[in-house]
Biopython code that builds the backbone (N, CA, C, O; Angstrom):
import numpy as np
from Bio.PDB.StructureBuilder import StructureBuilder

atoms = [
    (1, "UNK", "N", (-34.578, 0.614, -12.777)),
    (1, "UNK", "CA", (-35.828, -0.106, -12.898)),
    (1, "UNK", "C", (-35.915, -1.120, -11.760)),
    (1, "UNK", "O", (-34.884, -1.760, -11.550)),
    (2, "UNK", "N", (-37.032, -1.383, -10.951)),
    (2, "UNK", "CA", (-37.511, -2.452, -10.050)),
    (2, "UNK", "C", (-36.962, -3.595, -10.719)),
    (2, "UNK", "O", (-36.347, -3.770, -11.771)),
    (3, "UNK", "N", (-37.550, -4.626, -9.384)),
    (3, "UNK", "CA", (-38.075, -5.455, -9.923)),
    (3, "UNK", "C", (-39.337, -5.732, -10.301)),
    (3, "UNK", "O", (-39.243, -6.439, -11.304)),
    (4, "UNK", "N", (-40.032, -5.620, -10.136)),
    (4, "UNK", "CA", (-41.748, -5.179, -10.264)),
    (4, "UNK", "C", (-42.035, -4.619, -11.794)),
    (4, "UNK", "O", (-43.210, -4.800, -12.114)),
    (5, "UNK", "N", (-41.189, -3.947, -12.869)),
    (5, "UNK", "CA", (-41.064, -3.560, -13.951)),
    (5, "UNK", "C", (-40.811, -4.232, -14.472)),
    (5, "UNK", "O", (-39.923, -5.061, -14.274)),
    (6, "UNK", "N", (-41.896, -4.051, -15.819)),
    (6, "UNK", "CA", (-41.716, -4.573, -17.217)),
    (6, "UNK", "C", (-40.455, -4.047, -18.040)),
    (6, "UNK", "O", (-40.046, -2.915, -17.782)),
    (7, "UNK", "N", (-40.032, -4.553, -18.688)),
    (7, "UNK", "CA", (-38.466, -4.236, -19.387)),
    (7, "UNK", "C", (-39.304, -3.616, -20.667)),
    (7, "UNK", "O", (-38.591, -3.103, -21.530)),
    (8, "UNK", "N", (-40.844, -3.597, -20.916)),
    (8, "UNK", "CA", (-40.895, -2.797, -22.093)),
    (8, "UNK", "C", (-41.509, -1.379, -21.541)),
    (8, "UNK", "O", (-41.907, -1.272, -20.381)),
    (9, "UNK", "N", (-41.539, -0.525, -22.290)),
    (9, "UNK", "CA", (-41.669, 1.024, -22.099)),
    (9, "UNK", "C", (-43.096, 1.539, -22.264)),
    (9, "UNK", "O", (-43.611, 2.649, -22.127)),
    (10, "UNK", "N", (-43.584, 0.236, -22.636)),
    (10, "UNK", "CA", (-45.534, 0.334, -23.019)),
    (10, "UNK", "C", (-46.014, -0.026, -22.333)),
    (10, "UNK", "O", (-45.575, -0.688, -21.392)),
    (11, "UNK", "N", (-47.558, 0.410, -22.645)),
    (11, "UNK", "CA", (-48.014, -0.852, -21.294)),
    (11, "UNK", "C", (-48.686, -1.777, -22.238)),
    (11, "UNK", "O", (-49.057, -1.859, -23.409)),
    (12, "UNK", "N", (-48.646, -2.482, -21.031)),
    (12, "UNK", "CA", (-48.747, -4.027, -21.680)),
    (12, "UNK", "C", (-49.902, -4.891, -20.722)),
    (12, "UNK", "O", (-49.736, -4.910, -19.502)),
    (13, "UNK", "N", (-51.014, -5.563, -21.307)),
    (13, "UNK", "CA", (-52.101, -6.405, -20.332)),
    (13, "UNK", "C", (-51.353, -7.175, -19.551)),
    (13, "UNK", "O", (-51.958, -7.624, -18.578)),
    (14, "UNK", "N", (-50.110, -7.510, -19.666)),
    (14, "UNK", "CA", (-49.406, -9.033, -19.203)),
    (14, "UNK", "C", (-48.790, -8.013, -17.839)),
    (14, "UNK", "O", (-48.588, -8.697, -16.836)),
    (15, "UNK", "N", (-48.461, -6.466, -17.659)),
    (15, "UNK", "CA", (-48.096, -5.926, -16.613)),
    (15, "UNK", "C", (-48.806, -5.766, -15.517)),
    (15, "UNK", "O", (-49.829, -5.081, -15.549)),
    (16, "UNK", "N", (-48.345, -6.417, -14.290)),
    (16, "UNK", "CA", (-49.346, -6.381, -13.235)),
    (16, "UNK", "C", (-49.317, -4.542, -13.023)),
    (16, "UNK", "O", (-48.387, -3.758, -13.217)),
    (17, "UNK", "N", (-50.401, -4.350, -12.665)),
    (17, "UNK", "CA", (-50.728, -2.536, -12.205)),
    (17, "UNK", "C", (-50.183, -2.744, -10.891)),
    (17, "UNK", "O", (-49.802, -3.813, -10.415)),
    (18, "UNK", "N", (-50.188, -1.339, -10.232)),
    (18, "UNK", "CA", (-49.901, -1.221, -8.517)),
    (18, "UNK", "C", (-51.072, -2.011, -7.415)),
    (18, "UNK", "O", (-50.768, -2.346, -6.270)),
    (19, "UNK", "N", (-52.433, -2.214, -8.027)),
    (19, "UNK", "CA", (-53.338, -2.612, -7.334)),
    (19, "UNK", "C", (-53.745, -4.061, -7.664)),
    (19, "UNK", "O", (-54.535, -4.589, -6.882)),
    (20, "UNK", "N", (-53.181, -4.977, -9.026)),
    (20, "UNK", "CA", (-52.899, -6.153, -8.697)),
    (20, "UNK", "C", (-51.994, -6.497, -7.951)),
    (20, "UNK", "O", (-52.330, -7.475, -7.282)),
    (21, "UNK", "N", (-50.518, -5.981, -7.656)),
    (21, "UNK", "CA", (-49.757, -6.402, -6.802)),
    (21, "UNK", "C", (-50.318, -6.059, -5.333)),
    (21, "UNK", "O", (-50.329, -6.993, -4.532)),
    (22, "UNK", "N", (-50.747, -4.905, -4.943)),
    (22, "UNK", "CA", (-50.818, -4.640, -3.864)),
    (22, "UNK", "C", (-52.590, -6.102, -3.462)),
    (22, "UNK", "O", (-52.852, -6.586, -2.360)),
    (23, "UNK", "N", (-53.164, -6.290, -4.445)),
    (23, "UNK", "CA", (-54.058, -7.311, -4.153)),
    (23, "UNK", "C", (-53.485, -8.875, -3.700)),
    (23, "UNK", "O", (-53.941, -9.641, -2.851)),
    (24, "UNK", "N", (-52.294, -9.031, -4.620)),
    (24, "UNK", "CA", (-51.702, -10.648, -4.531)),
    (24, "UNK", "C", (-51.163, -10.215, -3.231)),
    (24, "UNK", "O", (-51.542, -10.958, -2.325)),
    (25, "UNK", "N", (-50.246, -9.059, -2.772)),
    (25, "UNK", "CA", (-49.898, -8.818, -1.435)),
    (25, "UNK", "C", (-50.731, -9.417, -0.556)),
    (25, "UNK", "O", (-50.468, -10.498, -0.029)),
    (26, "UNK", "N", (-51.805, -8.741, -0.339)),
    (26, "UNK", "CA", (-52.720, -8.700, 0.840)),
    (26, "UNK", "C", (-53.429, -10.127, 0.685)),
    (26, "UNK", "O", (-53.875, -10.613, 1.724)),
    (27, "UNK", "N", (-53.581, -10.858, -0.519)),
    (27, "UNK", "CA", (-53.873, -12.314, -0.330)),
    (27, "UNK", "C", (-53.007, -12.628, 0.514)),
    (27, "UNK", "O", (-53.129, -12.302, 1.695)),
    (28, "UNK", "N", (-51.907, -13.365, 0.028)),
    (28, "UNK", "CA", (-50.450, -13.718, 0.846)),
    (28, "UNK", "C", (-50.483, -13.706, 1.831)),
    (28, "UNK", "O", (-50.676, -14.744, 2.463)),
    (29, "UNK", "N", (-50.261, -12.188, 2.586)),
    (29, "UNK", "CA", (-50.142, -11.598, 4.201)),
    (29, "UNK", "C", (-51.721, -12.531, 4.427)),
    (29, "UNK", "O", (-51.776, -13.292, 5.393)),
    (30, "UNK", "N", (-52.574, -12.446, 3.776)),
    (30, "UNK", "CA", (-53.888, -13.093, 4.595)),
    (30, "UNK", "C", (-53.834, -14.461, 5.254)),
    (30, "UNK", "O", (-54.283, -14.892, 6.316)),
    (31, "UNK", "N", (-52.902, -15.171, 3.939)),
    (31, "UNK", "CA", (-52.546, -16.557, 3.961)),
    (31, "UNK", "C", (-51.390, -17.065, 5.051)),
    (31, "UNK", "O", (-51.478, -18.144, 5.636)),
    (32, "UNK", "N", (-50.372, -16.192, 5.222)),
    (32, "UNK", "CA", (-49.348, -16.203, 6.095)),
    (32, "UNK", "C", (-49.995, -16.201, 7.608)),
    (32, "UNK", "O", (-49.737, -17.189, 8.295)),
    (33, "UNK", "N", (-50.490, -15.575, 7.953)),
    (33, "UNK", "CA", (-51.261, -14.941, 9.239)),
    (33, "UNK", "C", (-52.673, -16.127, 9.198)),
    (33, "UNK", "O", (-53.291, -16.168, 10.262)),
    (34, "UNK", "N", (-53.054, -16.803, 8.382)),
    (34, "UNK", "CA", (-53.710, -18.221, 8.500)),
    (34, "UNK", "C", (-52.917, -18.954, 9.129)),
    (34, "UNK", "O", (-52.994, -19.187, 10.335)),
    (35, "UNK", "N", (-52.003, -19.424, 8.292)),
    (35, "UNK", "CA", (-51.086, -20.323, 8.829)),
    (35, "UNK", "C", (-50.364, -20.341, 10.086)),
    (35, "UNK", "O", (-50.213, -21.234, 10.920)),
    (36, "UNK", "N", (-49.956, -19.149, 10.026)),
    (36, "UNK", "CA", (-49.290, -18.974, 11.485)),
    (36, "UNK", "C", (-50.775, -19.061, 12.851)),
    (36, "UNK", "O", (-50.848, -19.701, 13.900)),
    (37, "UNK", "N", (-51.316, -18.531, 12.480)),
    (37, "UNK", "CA", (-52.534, -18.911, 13.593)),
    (37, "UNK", "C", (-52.915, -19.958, 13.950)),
    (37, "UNK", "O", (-52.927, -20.240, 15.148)),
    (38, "UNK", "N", (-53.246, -20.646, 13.183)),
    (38, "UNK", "CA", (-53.114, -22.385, 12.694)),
    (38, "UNK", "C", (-52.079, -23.214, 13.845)),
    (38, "UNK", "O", (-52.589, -23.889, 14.738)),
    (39, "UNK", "N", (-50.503, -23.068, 13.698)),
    (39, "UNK", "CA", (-49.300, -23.036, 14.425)),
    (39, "UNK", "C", (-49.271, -22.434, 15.252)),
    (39, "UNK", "O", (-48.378, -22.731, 16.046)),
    (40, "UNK", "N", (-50.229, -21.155, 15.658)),
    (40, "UNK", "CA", (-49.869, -20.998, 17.057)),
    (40, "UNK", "C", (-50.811, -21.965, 18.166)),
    (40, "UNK", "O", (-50.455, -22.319, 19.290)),
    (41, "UNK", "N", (-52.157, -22.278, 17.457)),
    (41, "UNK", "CA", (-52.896, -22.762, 18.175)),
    (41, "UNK", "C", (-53.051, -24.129, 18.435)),
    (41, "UNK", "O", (-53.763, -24.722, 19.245)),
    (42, "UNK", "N", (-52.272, -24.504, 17.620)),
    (42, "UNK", "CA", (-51.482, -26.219, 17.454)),
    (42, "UNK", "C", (-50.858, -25.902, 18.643)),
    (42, "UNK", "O", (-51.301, -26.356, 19.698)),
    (43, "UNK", "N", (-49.599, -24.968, 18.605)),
    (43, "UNK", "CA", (-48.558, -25.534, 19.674)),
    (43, "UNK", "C", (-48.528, -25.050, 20.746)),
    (43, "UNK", "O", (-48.049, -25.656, 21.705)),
    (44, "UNK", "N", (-49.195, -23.455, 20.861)),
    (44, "UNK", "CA", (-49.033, -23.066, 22.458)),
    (44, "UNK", "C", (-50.472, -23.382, 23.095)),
    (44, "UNK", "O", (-50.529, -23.543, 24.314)),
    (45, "UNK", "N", (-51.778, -23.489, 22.223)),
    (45, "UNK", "CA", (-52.873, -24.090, 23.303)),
    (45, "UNK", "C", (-52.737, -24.923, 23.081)),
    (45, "UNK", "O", (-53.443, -25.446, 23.944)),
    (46, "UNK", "N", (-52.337, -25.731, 22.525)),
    (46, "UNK", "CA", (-52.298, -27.287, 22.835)),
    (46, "UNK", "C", (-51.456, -28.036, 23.828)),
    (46, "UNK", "O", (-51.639, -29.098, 24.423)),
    (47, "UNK", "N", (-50.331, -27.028, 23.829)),
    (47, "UNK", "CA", (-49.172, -27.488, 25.108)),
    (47, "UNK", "C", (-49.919, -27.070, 26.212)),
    (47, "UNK", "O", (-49.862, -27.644, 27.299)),
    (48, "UNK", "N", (-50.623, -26.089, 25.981)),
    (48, "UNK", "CA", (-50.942, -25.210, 27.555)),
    (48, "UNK", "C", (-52.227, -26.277, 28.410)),
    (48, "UNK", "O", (-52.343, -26.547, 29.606)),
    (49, "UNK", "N", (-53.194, -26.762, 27.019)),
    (49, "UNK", "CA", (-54.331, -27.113, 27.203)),
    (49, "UNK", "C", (-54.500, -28.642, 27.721)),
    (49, "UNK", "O", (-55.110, -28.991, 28.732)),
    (50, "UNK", "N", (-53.691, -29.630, 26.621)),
    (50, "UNK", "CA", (-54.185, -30.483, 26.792)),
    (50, "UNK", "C", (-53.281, -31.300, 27.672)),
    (50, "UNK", "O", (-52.109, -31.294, 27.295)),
    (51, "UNK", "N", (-53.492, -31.875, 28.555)),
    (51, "UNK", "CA", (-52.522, -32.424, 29.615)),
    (51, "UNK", "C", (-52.357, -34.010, 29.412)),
    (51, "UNK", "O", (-51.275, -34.581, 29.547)),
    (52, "UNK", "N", (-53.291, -34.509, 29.148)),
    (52, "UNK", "CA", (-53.710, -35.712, 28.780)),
    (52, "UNK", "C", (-54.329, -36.104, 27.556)),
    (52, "UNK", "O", (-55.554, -36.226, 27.529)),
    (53, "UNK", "N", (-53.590, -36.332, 26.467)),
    (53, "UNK", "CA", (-54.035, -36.884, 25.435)),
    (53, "UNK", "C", (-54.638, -37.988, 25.475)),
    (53, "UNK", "O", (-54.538, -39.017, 26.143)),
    (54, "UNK", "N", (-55.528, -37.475, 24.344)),
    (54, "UNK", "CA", (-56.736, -39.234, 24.072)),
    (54, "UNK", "C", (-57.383, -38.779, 23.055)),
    (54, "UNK", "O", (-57.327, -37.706, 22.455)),
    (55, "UNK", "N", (-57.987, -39.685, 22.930)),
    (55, "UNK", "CA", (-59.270, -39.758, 21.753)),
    (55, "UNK", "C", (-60.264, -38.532, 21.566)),
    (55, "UNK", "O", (-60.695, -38.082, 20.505)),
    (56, "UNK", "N", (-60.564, -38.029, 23.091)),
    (56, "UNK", "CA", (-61.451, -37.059, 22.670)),
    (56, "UNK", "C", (-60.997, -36.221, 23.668)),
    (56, "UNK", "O", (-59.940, -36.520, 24.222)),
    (57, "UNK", "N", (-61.888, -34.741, 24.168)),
    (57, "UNK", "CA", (-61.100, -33.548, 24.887)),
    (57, "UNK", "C", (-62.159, -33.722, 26.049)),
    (57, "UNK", "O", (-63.291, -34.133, 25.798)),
    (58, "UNK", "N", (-61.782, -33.418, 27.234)),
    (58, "UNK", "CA", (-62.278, -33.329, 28.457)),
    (58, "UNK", "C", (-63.058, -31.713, 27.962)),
    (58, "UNK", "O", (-62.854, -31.096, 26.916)),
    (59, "UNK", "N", (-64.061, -31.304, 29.212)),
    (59, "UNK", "CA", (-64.678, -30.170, 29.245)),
    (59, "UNK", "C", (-63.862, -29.384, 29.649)),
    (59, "UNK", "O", (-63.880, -28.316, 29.039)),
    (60, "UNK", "N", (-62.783, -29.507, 30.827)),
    (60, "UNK", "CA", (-61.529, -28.809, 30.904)),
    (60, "UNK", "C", (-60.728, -28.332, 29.820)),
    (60, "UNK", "O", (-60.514, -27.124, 29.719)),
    (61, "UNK", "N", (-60.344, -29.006, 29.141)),
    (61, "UNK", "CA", (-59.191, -28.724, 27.789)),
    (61, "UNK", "C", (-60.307, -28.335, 27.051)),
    (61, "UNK", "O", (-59.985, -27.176, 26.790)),
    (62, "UNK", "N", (-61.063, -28.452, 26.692)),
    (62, "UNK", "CA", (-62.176, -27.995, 25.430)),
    (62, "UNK", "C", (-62.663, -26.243, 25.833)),
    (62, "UNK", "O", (-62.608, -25.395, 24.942)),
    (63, "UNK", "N", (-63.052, -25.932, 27.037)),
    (63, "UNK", "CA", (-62.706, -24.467, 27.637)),
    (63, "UNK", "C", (-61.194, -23.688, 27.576)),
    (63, "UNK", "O", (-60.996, -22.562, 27.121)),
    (64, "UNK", "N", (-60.191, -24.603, 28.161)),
    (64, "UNK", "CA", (-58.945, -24.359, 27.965)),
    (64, "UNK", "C", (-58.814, -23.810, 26.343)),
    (64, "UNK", "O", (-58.396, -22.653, 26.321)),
    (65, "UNK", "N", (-59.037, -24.293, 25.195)),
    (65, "UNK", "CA", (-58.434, -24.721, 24.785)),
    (65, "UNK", "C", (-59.623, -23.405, 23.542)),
    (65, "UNK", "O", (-59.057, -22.601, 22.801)),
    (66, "UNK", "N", (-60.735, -23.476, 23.591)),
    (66, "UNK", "CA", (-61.848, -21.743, 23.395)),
    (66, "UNK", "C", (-60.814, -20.400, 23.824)),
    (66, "UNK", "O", (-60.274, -19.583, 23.077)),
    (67, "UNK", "N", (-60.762, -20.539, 25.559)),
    (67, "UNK", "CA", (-60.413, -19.266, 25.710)),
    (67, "UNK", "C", (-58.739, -19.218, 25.637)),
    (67, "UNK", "O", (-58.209, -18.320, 26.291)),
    (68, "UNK", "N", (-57.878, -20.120, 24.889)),
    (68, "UNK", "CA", (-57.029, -19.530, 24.785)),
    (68, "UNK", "C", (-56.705, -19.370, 23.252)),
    (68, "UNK", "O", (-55.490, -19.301, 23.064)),
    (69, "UNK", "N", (-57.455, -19.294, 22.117)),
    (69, "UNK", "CA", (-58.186, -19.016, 20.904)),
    (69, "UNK", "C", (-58.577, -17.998, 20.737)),
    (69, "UNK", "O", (-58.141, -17.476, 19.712)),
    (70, "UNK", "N", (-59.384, -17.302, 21.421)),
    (70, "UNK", "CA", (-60.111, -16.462, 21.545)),
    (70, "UNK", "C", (-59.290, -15.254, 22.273)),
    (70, "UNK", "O", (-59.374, -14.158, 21.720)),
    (71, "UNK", "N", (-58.531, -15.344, 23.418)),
    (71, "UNK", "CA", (-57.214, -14.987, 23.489)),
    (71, "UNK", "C", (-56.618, -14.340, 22.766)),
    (71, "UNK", "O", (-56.630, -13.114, 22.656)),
    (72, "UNK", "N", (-55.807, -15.403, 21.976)),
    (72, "UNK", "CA", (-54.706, -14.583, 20.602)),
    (72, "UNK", "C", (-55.933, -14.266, 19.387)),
    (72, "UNK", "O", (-55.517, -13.461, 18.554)),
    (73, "UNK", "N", (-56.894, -14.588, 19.214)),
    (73, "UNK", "CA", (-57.497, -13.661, 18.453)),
    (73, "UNK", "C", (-57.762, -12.246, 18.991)),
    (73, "UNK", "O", (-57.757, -11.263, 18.249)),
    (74, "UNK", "N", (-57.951, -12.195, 20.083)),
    (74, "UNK", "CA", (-57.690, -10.607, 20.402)),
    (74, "UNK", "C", (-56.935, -9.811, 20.745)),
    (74, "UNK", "O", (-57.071, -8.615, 21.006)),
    (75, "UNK", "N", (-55.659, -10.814, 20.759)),
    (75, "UNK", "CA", (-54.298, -9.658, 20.924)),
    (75, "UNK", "C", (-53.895, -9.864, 19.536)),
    (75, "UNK", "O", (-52.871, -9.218, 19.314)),
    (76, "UNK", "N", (-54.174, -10.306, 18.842)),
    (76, "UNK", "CA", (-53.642, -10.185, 17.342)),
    (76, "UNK", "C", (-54.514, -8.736, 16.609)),
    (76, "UNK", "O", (-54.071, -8.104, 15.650)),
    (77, "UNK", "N", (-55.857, -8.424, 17.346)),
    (77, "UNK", "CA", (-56.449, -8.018, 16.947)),
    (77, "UNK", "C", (-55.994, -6.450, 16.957)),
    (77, "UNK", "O", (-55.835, -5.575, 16.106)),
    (78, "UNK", "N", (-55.853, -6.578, 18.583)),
    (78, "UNK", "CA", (-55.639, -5.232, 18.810)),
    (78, "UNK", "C", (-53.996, -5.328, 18.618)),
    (78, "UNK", "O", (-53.292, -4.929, 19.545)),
    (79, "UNK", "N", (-53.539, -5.723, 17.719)),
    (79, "UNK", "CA", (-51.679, -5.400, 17.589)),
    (79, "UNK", "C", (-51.960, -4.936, 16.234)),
    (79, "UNK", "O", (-51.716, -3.793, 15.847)),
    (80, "UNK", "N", (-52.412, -5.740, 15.617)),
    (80, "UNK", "CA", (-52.857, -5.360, 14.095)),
    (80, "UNK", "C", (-53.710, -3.789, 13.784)),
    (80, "UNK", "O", (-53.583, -3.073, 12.791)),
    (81, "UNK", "N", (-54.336, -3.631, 14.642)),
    (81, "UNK", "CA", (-54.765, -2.001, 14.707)),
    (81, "UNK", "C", (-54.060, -1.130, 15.243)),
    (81, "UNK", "O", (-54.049, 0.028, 14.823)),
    (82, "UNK", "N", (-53.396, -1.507, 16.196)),
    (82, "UNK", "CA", (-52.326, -0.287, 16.825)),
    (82, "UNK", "C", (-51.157, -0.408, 15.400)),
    (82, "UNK", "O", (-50.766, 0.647, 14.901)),
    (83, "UNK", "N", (-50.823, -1.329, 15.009)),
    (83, "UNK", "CA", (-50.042, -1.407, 13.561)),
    (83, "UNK", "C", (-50.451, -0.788, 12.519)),
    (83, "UNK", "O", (-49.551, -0.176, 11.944)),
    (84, "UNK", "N", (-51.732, -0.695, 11.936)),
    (84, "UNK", "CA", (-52.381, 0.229, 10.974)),
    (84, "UNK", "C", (-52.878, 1.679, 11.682)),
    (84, "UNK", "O", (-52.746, 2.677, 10.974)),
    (85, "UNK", "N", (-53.126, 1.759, 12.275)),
    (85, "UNK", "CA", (-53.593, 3.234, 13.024)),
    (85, "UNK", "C", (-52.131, 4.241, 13.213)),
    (85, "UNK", "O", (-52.078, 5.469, 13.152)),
    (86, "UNK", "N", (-51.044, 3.305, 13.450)),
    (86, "UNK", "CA", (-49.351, 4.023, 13.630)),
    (86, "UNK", "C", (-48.919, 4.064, 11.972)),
    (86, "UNK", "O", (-47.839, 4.581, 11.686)),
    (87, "UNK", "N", (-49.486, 3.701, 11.264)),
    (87, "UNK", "CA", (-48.680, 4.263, 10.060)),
    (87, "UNK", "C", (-49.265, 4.397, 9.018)),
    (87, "UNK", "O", (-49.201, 3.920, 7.885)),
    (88, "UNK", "N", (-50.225, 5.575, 9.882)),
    (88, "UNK", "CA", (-51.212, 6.481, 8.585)),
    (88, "UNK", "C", (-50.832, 7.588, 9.169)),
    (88, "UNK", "O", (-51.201, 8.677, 8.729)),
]
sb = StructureBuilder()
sb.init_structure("model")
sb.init_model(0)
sb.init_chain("A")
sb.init_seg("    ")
for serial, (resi, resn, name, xyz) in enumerate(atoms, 1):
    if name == "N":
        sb.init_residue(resn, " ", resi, " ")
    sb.init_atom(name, np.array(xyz, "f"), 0.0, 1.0, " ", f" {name:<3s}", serial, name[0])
structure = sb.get_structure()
């Protein structure tokens, strides 16, 4: 028996099915891949971008700081499809 299994032999409302788990999954992974995006864009455009901290962002770092956002949103994009397209 899993772990994922109920220890009783019935079914039971309190047993998650294959498609609640596979739902709390894909929350999660949604939430993980927030966060980490979050952290990437904290620390590598922000190291890359902002040279001079202050109060507010120059038009330099504020472009900087779009296209390198926009950036890893599209290599995340296209990694994440070459990742689902390879294992179907």
């Amino acid at each position: 028996m899993d772990s994922f299994s109920s220890p009783s032999s019935g079914s039971s409302s309190s047993q998650f099915s294959t498609e609640d788990f596979m739902d709390q999954l894909k929350t999660q992974l949604a939430q993980a891949y927030a966060e980490e995006f979050l952290e990437t864009v904290r620390g590598k455009c922000f190291e890359k971008c902002i040279t001079k901290p202050g109060s507010s962002l120059s038009g330099s770092e504020s472009s900087c700081i779009s296209r390198c956002v926009e950036r890893y949103i599209e290599a995340t994009g296209i990694i994440s499809r070459a990742m689902f397209s390879a294992s179907r």
